[in-house]
N, CA, C and O atoms as CSV, one atom per row, in Angstrom:
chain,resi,resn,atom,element,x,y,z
A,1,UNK,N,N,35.287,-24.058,-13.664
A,1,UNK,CA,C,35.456,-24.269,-15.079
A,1,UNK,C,C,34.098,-24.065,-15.759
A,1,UNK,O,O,33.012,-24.395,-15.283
A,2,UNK,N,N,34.281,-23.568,-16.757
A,2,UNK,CA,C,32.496,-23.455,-17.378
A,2,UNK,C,C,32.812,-24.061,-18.995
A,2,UNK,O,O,33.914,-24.386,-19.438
A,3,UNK,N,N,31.748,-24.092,-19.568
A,3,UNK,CA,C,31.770,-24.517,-20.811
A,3,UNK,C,C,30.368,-23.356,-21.816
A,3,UNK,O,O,29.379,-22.676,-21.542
A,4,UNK,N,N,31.078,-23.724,-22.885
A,4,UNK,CA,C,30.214,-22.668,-23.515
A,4,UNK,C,C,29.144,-23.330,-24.320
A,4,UNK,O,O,29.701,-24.332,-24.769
A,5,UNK,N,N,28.072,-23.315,-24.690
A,5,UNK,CA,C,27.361,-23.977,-25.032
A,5,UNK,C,C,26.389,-23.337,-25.726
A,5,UNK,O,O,25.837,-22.298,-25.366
A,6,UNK,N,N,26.051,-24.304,-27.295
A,6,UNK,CA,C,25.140,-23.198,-28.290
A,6,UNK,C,C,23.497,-23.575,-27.691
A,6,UNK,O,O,22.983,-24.497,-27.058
A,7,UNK,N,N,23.154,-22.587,-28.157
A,7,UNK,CA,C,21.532,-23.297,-27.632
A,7,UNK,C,C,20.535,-22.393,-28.878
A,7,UNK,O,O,20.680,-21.231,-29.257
A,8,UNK,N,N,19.700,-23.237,-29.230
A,8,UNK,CA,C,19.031,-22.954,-30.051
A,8,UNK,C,C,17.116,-22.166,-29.239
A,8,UNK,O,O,16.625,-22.869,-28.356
A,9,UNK,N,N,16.627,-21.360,-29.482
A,9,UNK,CA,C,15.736,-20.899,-29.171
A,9,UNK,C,C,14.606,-20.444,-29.818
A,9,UNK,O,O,14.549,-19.274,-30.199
A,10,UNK,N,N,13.396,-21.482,-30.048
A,10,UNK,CA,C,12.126,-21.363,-30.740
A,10,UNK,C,C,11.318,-20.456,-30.267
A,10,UNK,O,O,11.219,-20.409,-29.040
A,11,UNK,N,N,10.374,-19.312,-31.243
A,11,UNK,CA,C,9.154,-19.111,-30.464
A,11,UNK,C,C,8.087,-19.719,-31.467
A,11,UNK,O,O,8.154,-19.971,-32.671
A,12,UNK,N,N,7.132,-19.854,-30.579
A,12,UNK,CA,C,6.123,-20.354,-30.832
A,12,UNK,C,C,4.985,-19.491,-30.547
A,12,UNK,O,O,4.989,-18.432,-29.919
A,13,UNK,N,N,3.756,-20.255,-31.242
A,13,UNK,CA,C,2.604,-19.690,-30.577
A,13,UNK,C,C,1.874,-19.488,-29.185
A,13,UNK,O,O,1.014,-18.619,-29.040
A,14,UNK,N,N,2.250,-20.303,-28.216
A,14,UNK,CA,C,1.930,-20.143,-26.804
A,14,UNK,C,C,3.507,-20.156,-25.523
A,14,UNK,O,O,3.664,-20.415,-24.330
A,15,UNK,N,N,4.517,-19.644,-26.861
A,15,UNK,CA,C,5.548,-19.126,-26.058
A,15,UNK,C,C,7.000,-19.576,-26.699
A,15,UNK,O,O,7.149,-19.803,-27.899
A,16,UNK,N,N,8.201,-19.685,-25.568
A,16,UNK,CA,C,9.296,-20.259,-26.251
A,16,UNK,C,C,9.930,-21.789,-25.952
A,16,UNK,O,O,9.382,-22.376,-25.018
A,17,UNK,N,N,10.654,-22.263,-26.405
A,17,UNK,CA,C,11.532,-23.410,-26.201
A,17,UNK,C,C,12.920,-23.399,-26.594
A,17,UNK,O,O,13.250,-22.669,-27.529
A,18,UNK,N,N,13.817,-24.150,-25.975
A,18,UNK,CA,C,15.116,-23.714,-26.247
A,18,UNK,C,C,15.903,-25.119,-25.532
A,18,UNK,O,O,15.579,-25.753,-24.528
A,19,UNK,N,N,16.995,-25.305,-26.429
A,19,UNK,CA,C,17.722,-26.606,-26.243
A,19,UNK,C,C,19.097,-25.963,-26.872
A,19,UNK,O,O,19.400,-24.970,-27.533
A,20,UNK,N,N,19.843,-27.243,-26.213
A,20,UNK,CA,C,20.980,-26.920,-26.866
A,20,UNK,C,C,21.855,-28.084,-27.624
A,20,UNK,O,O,21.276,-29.169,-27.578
A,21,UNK,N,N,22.864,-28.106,-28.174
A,21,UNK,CA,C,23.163,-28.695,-29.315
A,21,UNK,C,C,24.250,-29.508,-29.530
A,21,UNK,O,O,24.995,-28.699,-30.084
A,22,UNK,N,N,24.957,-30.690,-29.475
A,22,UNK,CA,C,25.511,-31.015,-29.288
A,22,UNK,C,C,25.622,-32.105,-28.414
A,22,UNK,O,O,26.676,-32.582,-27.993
A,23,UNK,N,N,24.361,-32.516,-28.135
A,23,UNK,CA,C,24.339,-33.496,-27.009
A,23,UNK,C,C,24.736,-35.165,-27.748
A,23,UNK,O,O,24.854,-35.434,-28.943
A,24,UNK,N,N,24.878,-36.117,-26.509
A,24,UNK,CA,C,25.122,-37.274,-26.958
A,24,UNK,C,C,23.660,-38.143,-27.250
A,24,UNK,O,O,22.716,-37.803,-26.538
A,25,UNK,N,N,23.465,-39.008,-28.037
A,25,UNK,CA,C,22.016,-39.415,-28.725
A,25,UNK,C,C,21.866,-40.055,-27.075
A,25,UNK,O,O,22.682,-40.527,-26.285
A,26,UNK,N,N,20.441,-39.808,-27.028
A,26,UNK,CA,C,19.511,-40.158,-26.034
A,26,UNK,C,C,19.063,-39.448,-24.852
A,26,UNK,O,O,18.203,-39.743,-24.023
A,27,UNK,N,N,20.345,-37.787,-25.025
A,27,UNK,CA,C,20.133,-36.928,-24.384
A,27,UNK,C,C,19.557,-35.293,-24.367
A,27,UNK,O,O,19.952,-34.166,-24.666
A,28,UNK,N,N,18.182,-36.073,-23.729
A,28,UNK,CA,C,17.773,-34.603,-24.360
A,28,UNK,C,C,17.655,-33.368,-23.083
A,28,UNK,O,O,17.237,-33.787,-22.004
A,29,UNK,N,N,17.946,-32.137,-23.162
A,29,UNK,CA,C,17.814,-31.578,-22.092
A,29,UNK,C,C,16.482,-29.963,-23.018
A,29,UNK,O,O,16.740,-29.481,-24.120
A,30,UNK,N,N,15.844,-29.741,-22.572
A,30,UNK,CA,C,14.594,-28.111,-22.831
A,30,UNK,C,C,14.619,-27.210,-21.655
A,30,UNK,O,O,14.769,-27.167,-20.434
A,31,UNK,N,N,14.423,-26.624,-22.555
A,31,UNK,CA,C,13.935,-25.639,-21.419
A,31,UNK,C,C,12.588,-24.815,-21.741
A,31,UNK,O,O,12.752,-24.747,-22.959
A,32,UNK,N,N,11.853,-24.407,-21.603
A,32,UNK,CA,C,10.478,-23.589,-22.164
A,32,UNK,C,C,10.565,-22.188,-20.898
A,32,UNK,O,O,11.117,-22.091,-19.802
A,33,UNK,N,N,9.731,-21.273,-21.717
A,33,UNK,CA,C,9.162,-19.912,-20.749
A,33,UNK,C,C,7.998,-19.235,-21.583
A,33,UNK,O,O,7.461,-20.001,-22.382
A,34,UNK,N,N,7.587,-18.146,-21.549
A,34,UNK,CA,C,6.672,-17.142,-21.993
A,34,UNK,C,C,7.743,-16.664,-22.508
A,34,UNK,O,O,7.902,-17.225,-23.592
A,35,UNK,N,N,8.491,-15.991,-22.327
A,35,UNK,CA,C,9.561,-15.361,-23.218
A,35,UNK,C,C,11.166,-15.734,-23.448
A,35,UNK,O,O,11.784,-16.460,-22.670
A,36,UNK,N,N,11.713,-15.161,-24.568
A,36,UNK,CA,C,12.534,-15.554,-24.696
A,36,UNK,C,C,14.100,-16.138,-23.825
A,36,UNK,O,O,14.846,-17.115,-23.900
A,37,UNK,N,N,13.999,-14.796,-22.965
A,37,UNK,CA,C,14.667,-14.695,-21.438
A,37,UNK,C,C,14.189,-15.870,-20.694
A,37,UNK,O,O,14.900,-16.616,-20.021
A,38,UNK,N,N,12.703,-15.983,-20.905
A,38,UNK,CA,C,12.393,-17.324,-19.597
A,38,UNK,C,C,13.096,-18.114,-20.004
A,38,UNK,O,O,14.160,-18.240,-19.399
A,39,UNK,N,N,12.839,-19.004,-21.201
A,39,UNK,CA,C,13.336,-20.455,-22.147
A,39,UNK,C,C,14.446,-20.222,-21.910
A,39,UNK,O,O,15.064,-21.173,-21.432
A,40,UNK,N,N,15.129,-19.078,-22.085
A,40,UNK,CA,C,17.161,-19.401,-22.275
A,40,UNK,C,C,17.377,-19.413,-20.828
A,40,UNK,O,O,18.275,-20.241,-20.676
A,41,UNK,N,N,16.981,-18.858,-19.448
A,41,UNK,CA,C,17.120,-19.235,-17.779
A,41,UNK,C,C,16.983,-20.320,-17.847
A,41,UNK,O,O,17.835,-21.027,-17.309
A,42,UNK,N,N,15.758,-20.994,-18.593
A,42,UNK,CA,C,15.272,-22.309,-17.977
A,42,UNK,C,C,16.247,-23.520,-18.720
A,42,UNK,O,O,16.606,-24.401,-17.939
A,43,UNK,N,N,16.541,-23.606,-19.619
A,43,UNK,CA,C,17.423,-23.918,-20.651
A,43,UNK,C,C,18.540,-24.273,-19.936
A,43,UNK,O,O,18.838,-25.388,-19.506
A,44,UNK,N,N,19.321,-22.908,-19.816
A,44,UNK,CA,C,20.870,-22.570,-18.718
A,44,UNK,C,C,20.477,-23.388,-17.546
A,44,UNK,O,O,21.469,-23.792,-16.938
A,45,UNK,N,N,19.284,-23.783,-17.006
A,45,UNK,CA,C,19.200,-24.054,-15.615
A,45,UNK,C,C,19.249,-25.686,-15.472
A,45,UNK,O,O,19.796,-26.406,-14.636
A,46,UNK,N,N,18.592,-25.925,-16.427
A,46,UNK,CA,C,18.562,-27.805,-17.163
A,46,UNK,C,C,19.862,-28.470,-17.674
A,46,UNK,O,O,20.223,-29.629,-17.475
A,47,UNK,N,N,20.469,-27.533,-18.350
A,47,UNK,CA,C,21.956,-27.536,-18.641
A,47,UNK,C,C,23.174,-27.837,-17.415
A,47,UNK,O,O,24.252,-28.429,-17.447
A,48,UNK,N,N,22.547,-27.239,-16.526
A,48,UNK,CA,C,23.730,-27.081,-15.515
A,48,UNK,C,C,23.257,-28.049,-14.314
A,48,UNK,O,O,24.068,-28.400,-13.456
A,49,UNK,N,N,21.849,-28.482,-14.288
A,49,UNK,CA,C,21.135,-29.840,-13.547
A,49,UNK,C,C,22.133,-30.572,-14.113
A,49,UNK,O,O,23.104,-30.822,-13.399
A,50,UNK,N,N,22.114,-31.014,-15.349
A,50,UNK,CA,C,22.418,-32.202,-15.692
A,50,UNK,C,C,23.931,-32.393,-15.858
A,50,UNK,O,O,24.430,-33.519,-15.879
A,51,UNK,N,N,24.712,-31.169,-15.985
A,51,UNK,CA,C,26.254,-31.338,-15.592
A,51,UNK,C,C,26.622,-31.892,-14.235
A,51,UNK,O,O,27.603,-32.574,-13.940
A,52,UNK,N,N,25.342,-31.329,-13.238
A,52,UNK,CA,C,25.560,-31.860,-11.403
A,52,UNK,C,C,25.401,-33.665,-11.584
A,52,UNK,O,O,26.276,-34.417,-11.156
A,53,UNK,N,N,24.458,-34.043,-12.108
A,53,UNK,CA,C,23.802,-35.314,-12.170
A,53,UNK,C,C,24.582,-36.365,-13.225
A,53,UNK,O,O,24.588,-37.550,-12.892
A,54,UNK,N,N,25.274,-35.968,-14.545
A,54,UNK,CA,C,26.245,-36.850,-14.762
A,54,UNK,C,C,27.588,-36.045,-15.469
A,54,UNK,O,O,27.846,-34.842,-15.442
A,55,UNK,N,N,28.183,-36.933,-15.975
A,55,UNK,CA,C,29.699,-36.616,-16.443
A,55,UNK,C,C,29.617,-35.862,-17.464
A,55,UNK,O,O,28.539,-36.027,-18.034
A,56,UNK,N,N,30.555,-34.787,-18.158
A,56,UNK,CA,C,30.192,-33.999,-19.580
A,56,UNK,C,C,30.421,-34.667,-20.501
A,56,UNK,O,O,29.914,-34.219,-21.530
A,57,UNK,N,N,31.038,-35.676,-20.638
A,57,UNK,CA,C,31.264,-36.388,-21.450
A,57,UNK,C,C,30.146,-37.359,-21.852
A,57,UNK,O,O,29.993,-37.734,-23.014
A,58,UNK,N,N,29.402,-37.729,-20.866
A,58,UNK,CA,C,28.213,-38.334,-20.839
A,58,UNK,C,C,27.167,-37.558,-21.667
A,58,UNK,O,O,26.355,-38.107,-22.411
A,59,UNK,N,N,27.280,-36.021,-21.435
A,59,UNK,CA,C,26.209,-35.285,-21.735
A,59,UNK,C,C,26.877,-34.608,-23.301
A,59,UNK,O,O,26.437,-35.134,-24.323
A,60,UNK,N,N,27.388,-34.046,-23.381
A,60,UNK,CA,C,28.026,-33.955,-24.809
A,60,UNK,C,C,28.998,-34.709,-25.754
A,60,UNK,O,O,30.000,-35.254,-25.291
A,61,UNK,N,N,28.727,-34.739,-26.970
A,61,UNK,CA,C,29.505,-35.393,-27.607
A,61,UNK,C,C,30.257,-34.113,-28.698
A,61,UNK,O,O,29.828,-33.464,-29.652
A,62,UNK,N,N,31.845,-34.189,-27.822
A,62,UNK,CA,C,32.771,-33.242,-28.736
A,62,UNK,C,C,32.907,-33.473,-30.105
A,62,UNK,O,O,32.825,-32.530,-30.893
A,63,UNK,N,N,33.164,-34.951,-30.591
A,63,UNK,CA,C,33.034,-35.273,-31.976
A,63,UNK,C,C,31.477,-34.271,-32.977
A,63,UNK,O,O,31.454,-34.048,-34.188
A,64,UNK,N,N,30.674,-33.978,-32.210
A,64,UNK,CA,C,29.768,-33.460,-32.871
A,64,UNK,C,C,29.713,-32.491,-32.162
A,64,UNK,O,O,28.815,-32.602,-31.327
A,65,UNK,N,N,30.588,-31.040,-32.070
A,65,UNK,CA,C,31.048,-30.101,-31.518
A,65,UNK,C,C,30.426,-29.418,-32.523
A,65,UNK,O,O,30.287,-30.019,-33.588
A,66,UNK,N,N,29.886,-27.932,-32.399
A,66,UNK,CA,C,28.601,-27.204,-33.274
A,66,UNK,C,C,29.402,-26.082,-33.373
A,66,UNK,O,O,29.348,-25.362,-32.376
A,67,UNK,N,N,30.238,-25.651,-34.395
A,67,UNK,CA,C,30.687,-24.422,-34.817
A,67,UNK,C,C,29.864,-23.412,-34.709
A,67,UNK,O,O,30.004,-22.490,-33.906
A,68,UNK,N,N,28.903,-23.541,-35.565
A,68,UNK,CA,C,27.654,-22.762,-36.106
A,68,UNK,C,C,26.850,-22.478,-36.474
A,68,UNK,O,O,26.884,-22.197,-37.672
A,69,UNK,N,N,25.627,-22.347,-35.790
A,69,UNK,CA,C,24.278,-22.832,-36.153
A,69,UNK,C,C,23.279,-21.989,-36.987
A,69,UNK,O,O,23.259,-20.812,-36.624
A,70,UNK,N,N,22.744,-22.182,-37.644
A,70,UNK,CA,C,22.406,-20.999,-39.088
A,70,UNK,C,C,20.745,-21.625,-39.288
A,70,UNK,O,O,20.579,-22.711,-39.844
A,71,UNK,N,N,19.745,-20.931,-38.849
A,71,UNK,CA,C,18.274,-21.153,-39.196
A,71,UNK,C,C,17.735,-20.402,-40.819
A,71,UNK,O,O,17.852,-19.201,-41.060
A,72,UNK,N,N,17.300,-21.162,-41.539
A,72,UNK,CA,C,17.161,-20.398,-42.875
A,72,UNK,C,C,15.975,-20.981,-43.324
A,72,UNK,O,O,15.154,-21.482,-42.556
A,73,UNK,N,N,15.839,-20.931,-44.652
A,73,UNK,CA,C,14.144,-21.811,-44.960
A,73,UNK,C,C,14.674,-22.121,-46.317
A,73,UNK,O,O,15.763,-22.231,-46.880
A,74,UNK,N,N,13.333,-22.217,-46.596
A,74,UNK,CA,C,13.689,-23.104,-48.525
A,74,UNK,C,C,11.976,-23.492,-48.853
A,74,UNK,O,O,11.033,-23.913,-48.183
A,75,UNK,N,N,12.165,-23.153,-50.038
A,75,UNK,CA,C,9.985,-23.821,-50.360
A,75,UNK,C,C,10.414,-25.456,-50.885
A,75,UNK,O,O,11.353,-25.652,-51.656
A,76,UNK,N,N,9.766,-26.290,-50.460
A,76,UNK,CA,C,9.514,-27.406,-50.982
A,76,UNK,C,C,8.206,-27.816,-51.459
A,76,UNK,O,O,7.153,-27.309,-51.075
A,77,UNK,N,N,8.332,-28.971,-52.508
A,77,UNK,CA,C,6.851,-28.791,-53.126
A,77,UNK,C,C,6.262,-30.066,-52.018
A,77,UNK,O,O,6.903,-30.901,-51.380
A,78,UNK,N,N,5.055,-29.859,-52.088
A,78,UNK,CA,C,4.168,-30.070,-50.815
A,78,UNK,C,C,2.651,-30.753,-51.891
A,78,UNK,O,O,2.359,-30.307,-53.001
A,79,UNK,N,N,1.974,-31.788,-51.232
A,79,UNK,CA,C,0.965,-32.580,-51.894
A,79,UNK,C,C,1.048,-33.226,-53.135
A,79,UNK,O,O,0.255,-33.026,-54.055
A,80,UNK,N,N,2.301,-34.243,-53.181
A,80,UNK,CA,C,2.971,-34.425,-54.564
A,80,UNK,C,C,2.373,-36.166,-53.693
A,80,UNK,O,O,2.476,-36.566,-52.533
A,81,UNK,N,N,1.835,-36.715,-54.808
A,81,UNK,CA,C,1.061,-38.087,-54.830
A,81,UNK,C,C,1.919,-39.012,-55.264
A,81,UNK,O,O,2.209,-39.192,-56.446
A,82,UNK,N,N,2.577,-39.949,-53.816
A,82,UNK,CA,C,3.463,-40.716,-53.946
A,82,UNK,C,C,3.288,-42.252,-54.502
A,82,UNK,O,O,3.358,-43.071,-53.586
A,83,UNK,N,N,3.054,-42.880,-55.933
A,83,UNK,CA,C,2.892,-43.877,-55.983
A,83,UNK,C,C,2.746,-45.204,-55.308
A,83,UNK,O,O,3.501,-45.688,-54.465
A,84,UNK,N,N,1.631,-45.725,-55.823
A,84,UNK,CA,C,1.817,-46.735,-55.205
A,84,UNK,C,C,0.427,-47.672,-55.022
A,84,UNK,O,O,0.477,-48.737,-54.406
């Protein structure tokens, strides 16, 4: 049986990171590489550790099941002097 699973994938300046989405609070699973391919192996590989090690239900929460994940930006104003 497999499950399909979204995973989100950062690069960064000294490489990538990649997680995936949907987990239950307190569970975090990463993965990192030099490239994008590494992070999503290593990712897939942490993913499927932790299906061996506990229950899926344990590890995801369906109620917060991730249709679709959409990275975008927005300017916010920045150095605004908060009373006080």
């Amino acid at each position: 049986m497999t499950r399909k699973v979204k995973l989100i994938v950062e690069r960064h300046e000294d490489g990538y990171i990649a997680y995936p989405l949907g987990l239950r609070e307190g569970v975090a699973i990463v993965g990192e590489g030099d490239t994008y391919e590494e992070a999503l192996a290593d990712v897939t590989s942490a993913v499927r550790f932790t299906l061996e090690t506990a229950r899926e239900d344990e590890v995801f929460d369906d109620e917060l099941s991730v249709l679709e994940a959409v990275v975008t930006e927005a300017e916010v104003p920045v150095g605004i002097k908060v009373p006080g």
